[in-house]
N, CA, C and O of each residue as an XYZ file, in Angstrom:
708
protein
N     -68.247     12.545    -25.527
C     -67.829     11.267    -24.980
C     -66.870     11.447    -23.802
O     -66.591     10.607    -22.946
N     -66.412     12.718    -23.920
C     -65.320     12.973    -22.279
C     -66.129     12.973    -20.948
O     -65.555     13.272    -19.901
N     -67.575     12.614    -20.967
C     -67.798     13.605    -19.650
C     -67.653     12.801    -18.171
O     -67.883     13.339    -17.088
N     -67.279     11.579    -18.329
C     -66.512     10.705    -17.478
C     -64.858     10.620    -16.891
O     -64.218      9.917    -16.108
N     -64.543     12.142    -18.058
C     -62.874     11.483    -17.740
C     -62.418     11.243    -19.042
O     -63.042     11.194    -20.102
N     -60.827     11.054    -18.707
C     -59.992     10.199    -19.725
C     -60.264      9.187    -19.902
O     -59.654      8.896    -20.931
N     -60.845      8.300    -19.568
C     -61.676      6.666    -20.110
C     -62.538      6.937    -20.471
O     -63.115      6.050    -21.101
N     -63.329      8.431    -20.348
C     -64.668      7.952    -20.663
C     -65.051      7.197    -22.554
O     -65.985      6.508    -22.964
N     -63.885      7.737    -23.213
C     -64.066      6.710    -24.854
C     -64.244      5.068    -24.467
O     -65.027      4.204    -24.861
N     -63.048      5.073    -23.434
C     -63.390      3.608    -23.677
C     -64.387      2.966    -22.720
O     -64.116      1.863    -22.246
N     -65.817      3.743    -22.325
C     -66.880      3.480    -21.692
C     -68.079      3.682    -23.094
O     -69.177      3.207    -22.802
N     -68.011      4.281    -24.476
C     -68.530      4.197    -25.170
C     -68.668      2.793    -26.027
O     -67.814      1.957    -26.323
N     -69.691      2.844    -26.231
C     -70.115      1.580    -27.648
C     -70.031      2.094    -28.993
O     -70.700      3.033    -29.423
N     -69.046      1.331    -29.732
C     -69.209      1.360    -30.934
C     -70.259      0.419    -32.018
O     -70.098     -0.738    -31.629
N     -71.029      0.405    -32.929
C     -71.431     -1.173    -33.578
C     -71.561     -0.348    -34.931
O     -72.004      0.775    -35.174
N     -70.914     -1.502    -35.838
C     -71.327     -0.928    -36.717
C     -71.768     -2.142    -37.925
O     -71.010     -3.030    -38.318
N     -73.259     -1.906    -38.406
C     -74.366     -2.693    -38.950
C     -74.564     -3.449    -37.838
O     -74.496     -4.678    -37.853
N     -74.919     -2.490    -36.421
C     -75.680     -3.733    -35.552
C     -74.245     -5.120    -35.011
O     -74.343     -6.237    -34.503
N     -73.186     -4.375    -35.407
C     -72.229     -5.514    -34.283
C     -71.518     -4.370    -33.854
O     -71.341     -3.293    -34.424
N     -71.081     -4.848    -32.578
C     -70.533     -3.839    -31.386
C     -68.704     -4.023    -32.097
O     -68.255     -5.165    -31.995
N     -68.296     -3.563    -32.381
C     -66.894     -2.891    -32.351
C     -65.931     -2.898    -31.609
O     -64.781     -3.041    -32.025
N     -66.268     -2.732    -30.280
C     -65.285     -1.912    -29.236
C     -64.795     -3.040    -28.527
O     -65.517     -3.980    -28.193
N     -63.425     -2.952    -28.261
C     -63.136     -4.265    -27.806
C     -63.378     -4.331    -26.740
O     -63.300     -3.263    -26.134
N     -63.756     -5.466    -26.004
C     -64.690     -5.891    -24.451
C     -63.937     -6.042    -23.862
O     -64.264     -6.342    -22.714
N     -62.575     -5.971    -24.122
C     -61.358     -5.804    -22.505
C     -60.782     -4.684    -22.647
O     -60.073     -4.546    -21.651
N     -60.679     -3.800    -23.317
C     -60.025     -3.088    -23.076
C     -60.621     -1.448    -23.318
O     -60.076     -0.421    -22.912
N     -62.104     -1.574    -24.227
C     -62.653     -0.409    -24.628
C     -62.015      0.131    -25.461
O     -62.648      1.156    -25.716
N     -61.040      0.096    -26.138
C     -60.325      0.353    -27.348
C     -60.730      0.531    -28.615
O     -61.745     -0.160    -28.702
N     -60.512      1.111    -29.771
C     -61.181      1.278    -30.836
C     -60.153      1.460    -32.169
O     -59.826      2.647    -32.189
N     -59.866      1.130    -32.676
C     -58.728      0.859    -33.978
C     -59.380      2.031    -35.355
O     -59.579      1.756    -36.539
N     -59.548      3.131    -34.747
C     -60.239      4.064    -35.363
C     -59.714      3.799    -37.218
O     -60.559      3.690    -38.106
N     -58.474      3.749    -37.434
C     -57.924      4.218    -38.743
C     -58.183      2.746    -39.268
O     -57.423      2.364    -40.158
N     -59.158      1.876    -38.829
C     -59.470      0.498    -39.597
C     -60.543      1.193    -40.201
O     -60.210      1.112    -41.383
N     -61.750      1.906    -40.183
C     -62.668      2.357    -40.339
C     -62.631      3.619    -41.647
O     -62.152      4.752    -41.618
N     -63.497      2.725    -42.983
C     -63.507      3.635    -43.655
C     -64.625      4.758    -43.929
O     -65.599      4.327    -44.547
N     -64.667      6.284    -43.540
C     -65.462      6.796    -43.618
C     -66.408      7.315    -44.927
O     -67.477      7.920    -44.844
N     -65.727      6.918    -46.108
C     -66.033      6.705    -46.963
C     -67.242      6.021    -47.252
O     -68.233      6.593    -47.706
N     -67.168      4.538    -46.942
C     -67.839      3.825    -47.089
C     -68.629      3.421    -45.988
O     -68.699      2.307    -45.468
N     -69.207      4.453    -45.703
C     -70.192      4.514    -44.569
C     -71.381      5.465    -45.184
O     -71.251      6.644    -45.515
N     -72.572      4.666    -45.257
C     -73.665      6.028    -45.207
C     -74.355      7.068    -43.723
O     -74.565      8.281    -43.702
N     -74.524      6.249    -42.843
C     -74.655      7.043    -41.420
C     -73.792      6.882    -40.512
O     -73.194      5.823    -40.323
N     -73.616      8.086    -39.756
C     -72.948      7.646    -38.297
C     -74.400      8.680    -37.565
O     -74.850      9.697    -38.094
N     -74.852      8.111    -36.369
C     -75.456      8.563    -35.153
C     -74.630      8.212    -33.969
O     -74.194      7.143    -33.543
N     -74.552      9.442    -33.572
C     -74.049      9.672    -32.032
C     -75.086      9.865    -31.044
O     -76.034     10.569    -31.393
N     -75.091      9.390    -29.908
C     -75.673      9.422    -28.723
C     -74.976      9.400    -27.492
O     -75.083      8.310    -26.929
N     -74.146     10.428    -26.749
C     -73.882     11.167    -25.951
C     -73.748     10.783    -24.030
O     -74.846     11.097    -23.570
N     -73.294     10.521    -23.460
C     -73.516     10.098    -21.982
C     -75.002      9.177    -21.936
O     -75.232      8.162    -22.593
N     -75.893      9.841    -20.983
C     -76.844      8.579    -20.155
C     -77.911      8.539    -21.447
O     -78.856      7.777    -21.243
N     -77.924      9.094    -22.491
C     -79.192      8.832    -23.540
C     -78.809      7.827    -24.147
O     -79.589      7.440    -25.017
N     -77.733      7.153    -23.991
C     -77.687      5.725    -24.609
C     -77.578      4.616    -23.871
O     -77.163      3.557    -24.341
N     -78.069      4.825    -22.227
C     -78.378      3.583    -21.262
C     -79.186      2.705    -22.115
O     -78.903      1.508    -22.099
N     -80.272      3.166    -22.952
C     -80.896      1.515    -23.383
C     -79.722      0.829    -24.441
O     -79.833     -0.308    -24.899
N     -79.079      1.349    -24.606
C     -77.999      0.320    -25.245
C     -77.121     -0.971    -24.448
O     -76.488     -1.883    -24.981
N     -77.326     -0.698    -23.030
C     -76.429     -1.486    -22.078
C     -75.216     -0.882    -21.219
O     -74.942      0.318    -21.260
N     -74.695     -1.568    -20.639
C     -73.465     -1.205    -19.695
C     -72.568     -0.702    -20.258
O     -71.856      0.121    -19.682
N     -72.350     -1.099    -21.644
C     -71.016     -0.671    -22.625
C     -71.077      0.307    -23.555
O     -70.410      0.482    -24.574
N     -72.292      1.148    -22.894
C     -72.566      2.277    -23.954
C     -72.854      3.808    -22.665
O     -73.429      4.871    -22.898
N     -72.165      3.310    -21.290
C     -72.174      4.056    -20.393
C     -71.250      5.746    -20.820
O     -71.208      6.740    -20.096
N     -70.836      5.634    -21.715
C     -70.264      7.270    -21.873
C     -70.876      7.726    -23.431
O     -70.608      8.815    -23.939
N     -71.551      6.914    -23.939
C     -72.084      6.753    -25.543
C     -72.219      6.251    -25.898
O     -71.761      5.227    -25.391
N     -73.128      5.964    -27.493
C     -73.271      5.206    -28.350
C     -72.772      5.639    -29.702
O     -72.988      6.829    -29.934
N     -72.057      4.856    -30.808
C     -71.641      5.372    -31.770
C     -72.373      4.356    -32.795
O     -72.313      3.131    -32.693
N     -73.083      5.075    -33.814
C     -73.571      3.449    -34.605
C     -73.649      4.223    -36.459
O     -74.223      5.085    -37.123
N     -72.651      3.184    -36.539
C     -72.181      3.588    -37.779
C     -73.101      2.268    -38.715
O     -73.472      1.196    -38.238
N     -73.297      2.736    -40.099
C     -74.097      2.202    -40.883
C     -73.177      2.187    -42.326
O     -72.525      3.192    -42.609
N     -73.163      1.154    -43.099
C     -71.691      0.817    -43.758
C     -73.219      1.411    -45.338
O     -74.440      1.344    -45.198
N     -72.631      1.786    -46.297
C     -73.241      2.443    -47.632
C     -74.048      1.349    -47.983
O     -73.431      0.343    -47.634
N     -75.169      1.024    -48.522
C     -75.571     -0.592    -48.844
C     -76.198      0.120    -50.195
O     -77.427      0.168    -50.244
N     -75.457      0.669    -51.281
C     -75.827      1.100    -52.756
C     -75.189      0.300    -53.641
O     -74.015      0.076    -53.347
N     -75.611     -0.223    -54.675
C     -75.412     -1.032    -55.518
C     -74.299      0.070    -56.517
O     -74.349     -0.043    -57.741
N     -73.525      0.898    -56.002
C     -72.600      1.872    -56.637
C     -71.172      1.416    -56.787
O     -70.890      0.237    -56.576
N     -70.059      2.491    -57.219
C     -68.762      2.739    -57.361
C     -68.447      3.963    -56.756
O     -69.359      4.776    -56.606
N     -67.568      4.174    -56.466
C     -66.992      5.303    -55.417
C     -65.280      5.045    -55.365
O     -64.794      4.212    -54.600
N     -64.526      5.809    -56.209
C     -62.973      6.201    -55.496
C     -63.019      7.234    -55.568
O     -63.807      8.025    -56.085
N     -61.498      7.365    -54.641
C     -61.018      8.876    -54.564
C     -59.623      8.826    -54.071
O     -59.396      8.274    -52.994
N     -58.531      9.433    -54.869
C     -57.391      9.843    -54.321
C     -56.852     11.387    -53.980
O     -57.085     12.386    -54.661
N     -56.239     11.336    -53.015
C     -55.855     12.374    -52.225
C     -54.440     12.540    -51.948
O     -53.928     11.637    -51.287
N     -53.532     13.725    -52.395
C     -52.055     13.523    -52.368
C     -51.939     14.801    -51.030
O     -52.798     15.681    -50.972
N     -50.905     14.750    -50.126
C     -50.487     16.288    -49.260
C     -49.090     16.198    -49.130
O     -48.295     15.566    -49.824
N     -48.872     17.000    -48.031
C     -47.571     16.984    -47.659
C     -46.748     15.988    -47.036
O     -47.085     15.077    -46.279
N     -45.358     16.376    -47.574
C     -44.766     14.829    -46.646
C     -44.802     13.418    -47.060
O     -44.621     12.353    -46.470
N     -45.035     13.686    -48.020
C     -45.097     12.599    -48.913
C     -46.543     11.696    -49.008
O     -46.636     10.834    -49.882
N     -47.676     11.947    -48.048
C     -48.826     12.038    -47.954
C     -49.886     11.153    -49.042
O     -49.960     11.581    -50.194
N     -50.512     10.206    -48.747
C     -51.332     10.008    -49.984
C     -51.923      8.884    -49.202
O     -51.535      8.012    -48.424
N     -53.265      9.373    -49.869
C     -54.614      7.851    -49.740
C     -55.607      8.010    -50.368
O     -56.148      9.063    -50.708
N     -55.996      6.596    -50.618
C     -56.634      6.056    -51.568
C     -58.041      5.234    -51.128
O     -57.886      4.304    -50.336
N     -59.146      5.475    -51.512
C     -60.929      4.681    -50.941
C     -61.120      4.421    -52.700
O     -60.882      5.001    -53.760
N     -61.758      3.045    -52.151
C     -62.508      2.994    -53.250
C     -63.550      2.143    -52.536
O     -63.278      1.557    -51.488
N     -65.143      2.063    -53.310
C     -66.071      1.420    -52.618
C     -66.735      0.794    -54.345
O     -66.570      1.323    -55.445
N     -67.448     -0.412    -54.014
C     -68.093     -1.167    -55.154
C     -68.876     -2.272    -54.222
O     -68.538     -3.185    -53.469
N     -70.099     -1.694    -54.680
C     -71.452     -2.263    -53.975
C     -72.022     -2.900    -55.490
O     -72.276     -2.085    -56.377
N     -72.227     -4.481    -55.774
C     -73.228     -4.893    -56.846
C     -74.243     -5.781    -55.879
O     -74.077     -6.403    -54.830
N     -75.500     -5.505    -56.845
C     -76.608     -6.009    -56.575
C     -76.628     -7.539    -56.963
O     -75.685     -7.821    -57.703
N     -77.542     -8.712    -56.626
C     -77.446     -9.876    -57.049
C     -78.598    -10.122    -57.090
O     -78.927    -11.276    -56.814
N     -79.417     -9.348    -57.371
C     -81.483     -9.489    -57.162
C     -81.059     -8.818    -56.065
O     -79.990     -8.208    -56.019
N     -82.189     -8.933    -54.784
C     -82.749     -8.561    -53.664
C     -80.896     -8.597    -52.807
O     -80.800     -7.827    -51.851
N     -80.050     -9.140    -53.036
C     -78.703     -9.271    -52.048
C     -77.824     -8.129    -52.195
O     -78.364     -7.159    -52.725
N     -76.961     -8.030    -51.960
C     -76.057     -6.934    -51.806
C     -74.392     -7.282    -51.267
O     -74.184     -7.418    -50.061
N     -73.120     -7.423    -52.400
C     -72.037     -7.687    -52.003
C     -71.292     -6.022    -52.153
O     -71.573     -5.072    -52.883
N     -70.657     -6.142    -51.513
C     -70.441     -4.817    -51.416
C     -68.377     -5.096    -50.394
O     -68.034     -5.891    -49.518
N     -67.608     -4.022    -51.124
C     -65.987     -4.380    -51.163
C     -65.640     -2.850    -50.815
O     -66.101     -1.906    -51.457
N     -64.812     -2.728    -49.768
C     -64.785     -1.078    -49.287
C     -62.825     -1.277    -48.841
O     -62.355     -1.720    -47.793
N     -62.291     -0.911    -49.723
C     -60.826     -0.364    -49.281
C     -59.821      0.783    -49.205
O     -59.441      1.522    -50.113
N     -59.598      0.769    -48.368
C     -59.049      2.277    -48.418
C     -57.305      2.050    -47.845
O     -56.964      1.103    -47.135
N     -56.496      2.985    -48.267
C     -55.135      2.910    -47.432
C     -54.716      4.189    -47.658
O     -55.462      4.914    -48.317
N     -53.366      4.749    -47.129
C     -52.812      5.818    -46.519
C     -51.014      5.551    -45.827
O     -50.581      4.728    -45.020
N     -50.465      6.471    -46.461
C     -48.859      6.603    -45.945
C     -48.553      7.923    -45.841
O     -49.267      8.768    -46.382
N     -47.326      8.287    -45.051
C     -47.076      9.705    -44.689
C     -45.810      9.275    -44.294
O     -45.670      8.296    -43.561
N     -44.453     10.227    -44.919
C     -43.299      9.947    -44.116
C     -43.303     10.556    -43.091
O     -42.167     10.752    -42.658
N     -44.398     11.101    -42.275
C     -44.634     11.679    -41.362
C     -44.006     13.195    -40.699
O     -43.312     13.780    -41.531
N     -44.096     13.731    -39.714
C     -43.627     14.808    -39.217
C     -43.344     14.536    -37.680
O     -43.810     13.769    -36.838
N     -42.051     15.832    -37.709
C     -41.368     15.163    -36.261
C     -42.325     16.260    -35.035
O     -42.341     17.491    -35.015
N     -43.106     15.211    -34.032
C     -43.914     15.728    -33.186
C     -43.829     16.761    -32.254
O     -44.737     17.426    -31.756
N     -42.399     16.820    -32.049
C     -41.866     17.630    -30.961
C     -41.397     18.623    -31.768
O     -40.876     18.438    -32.868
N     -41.642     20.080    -31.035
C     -41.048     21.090    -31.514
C     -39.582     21.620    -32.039
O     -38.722     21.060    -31.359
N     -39.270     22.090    -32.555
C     -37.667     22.032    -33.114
C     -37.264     22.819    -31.975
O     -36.177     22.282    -31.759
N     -37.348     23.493    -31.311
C     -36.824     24.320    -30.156
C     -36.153     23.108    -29.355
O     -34.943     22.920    -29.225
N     -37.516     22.086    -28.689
C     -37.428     21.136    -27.830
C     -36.765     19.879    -28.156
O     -36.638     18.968    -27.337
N     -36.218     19.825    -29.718
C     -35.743     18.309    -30.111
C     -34.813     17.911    -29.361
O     -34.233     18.656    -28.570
N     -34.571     16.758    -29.507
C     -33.647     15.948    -28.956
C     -32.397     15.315    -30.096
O     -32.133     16.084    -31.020
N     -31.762     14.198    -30.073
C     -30.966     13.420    -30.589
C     -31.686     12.012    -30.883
O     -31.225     11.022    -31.452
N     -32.789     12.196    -30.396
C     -33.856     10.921    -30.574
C     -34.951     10.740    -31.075
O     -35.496      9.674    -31.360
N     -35.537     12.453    -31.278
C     -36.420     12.664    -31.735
C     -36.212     12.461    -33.207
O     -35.097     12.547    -33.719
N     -37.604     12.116    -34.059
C     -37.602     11.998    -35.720
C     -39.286     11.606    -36.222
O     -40.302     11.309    -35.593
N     -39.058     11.731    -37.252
C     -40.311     11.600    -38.235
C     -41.200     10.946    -37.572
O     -40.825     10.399    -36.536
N     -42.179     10.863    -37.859
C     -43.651      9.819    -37.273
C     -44.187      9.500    -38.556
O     -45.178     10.125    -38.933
N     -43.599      8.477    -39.405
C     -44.181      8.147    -40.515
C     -45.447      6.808    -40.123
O     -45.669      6.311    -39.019
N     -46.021      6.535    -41.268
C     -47.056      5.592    -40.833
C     -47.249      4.970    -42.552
O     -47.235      5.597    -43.611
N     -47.411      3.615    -42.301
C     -48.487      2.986    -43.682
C     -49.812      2.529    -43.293
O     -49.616      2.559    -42.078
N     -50.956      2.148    -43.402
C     -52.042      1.837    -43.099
C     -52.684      1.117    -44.336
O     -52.347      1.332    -45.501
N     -53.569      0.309    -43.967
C     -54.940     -0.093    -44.735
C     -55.764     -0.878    -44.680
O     -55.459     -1.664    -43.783
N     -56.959     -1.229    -45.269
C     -58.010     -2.159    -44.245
C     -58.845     -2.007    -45.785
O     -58.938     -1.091    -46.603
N     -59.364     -3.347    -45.709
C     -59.918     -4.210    -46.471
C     -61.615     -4.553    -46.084
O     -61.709     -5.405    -45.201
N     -62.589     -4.167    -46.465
C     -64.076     -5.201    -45.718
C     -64.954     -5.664    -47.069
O     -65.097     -5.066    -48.136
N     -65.215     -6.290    -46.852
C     -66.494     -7.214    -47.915
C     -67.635     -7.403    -46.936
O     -67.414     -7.760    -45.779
N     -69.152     -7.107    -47.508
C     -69.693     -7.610    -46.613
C     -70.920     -7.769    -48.323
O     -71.154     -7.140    -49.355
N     -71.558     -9.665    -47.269
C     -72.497     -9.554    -48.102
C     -74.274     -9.650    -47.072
O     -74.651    -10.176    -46.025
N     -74.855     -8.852    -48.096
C     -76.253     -8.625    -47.425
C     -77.502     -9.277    -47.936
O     -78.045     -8.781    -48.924
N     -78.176    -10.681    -47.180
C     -79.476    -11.292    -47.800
C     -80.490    -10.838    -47.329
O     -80.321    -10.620    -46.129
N     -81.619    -10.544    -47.717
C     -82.971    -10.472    -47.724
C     -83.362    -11.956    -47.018
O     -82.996    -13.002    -47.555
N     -84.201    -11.949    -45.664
C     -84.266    -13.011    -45.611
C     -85.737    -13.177    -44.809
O     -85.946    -14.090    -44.011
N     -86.412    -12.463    -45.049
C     -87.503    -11.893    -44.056
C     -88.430    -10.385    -44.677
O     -88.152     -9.852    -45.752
N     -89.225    -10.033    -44.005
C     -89.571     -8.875    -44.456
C     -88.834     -8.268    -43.425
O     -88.457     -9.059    -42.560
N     -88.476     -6.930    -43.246
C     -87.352     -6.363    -42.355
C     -86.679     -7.192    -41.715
O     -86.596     -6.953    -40.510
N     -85.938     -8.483    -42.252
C     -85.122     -9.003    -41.731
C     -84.055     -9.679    -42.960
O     -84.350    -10.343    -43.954
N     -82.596     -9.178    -42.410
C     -81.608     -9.576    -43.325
C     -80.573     -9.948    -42.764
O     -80.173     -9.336    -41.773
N     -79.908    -11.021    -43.256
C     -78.082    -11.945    -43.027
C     -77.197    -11.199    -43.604
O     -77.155    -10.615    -44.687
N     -76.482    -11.306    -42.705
C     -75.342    -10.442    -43.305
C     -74.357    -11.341    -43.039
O     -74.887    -12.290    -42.461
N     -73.082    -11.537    -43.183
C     -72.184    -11.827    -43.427
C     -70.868    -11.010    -44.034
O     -70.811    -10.894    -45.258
N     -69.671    -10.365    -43.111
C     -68.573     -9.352    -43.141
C     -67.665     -9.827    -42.802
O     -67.622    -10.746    -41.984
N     -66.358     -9.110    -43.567
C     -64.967     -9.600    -42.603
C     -64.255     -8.190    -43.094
O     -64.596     -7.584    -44.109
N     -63.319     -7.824    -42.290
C     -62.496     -6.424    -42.521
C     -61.020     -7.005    -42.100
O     -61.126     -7.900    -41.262
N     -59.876     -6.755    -42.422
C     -58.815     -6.644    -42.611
C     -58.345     -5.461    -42.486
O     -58.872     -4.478    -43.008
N     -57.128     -5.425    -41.662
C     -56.301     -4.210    -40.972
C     -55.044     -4.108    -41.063
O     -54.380     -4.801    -40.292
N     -54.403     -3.294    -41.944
C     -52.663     -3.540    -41.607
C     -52.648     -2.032    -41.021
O     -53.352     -1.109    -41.432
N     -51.619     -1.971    -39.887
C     -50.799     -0.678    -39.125
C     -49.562     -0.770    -39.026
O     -49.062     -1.772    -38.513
N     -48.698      0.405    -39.563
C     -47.347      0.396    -39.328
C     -47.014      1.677    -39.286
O     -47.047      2.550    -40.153
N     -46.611      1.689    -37.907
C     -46.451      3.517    -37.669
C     -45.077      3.202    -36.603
O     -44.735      2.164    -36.036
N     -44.391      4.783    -36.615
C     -43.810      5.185    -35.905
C     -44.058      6.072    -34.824
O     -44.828      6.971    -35.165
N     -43.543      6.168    -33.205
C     -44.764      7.441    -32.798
C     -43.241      8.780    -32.806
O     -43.701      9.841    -32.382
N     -42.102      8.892    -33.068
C     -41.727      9.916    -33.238
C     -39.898      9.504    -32.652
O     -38.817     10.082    -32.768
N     -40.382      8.152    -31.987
C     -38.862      7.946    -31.607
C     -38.513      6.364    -31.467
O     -39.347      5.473    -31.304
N     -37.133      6.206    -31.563
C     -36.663      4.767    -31.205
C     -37.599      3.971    -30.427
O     -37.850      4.199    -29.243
N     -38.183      2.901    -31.211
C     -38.461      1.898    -30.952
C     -39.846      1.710    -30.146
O     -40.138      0.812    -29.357
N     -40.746      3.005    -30.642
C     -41.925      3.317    -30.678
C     -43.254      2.980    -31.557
O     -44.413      3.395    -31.535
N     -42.504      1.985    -32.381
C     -43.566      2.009    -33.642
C     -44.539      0.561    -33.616
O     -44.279     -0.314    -32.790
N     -45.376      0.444    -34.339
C     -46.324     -0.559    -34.038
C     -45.924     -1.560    -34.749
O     -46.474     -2.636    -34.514
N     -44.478     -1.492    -36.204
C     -43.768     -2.227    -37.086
C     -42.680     -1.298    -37.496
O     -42.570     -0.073    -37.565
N     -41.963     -2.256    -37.728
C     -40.700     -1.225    -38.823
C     -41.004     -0.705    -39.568
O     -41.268     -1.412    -40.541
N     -41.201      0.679    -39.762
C     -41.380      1.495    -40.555
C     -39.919      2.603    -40.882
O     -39.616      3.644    -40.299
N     -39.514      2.194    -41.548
C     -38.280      3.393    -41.566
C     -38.716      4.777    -42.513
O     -39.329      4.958    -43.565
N     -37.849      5.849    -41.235
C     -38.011      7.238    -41.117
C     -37.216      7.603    -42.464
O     -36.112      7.200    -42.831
N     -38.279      8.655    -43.208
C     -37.394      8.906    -44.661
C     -36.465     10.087    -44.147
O     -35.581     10.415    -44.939
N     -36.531     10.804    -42.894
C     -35.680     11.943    -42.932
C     -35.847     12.417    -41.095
O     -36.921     12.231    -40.522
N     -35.002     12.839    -40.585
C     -34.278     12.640    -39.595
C     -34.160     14.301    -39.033
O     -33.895     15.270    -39.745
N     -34.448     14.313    -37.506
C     -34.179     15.856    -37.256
C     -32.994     15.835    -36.775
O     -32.554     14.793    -36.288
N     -32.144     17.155    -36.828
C     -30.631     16.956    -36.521
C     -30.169     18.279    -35.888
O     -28.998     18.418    -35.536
């Protein structure tokens, strides 16, 4: 997706189940809304092999495909730093339909970005909370043709490493000195 440059991401298309993603002013992409979990495909398509996609797929195409199994799926994950996140996915069938609930979240009291050689008096932690919410339901409404109906939910609260950098108050559990 670089081969344009430093913009070239935000010359890529994202869609995912067939709706475009990427925001149309700014080419931007809210990557950590996106649970990979609860995805059964991603296809990539690369610079000019995704011109039949349109103008907004001039550095790529990304087309992600959300799990559509009538299953259960968690998983927790603990690391360093106080580190931990949590997916869970629950797809039920209704006959021929498909409701399906995908959440995942994540916290880290983070780590201080800059090298300890190079710190400052300002420098500190990069902690973060996160999480995002989607329901989507899927009708049969056609022979290869189906309604869908989705909504996803996003919380972000990060720090990027110094005063008054963060996307919300997030307070730093520990401090470089």
């Amino acid at each position: 997706m670089r081969v344009l440059g430093g913009n070239a991401s935000s010359r890529a298309l994202l869609v995912l189940d067939g709706v475009p993603q990427t925001d149309p002013f700014g080419g931007w992409v809210n990557w950590p809304a996106y649970d990979a979990a609860g995805l059964d495909e991603v296809r990539i398509v690369r610079g000019a092999g995704s011109v039949s996609h349109g103008p907004g797929a001039l550095a790529g195409f990304i087309e992600m495909r959300s799990a559509a199994a009538g299953s259960f799926d968690a998983s927790l994950e603990g690391g360093s730093r106080q580190s931990v996140r949590g997916h869970a996915y629950l797809g039920k069938e209704f006959g021929e339909s498909l409701l399906a609930l995908d959440a995942q979240a994540g916290r880290s009291d983070g780590f201080v970005p800059v090298t300890e050689a190079t710190r400052g008096p300002a420098d500190e932690a990069a902690p973060y909370r996160e999480g995002s919410v989607r329901a989507r339901w899927v009708i049969p409404v056609a022979d290869k043709v189906e309604a869908q109906l989705g909504g996803l939910g996003f919380a972000d609260s990060r720090n990027r490493g110094l005063p008054f950098t963060g996307t919300a108050p997030v307070e730093p559990t520990h401090r470089s000195g």
